[in-house]
C-alpha positions in Angstrom: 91.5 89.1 93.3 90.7 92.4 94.7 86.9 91.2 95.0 87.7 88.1 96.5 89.8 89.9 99.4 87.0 92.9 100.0 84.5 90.0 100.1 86.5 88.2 103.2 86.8 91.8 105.6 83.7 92.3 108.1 80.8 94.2 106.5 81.5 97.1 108.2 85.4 97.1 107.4 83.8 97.0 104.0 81.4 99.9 104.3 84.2 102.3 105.7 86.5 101.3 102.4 83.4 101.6 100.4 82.7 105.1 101.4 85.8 106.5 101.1 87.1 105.2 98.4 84.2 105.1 95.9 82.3 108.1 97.4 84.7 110.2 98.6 83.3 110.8 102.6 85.6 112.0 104.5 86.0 110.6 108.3 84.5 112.4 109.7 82.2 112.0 107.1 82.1 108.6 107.7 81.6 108.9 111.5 78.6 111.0 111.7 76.7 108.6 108.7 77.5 105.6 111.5 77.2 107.2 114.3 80.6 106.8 116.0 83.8 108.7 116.8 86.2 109.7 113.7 88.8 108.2 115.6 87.0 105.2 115.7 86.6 105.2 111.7 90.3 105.7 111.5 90.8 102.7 113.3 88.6 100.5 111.9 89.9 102.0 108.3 93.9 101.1 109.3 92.7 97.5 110.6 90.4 97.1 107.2 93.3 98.2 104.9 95.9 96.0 107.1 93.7 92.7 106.3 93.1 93.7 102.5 96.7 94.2 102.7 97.8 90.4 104.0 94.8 88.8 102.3 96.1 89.9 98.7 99.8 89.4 99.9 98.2 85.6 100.7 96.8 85.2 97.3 99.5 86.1 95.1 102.1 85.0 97.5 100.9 82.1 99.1 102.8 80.5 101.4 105.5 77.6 100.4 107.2 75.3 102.8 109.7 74.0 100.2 110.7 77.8 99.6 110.6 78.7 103.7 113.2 75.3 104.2 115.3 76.9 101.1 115.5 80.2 102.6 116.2 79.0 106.1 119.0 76.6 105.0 120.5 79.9 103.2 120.0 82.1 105.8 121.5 79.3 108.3 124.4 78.8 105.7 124.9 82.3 105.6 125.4 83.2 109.2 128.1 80.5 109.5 129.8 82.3 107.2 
């Protein structure tokens, strides 16, 4: 599952998770190897963990509309109460 979610981020989402995960750069690291701004890497690190983050929480929570009416009728029951 994992696989399939790295294989949907950008390439170079993937190459900043790549080399700080599996080879241990550092940012700044990171930023000098690609030529740009640690800052830069952190950002693009947050936003790649972010969509690895809602594209594993699609797969093993996909989304159901019977279970989305069952909740809203709850939560509409609910606040009548």
């Amino acid at each position: 599952m994992v696989q399939v979610t790295l294989s949907r981020l950008r390439e170079r989402e993937r190459q900043i998770l790549n080399l700080y995960y599996r080879h241990e750069l550092t940012m700044k690291q990171i930023a000098d190897h690609m030529g740009v701004d640690e800052s830069r890497i952190s950002q693009l690190h947050s936003s790649a963990m972010a969509r690895l983050k809602a594209g594993m929480d699609t797969l093993l929570c996909p989304p159901n509309a019977e279970t989305s009416d069952s909740v809203a009728r709850s939560m509409a029951a609910g606040a009548g109460a």
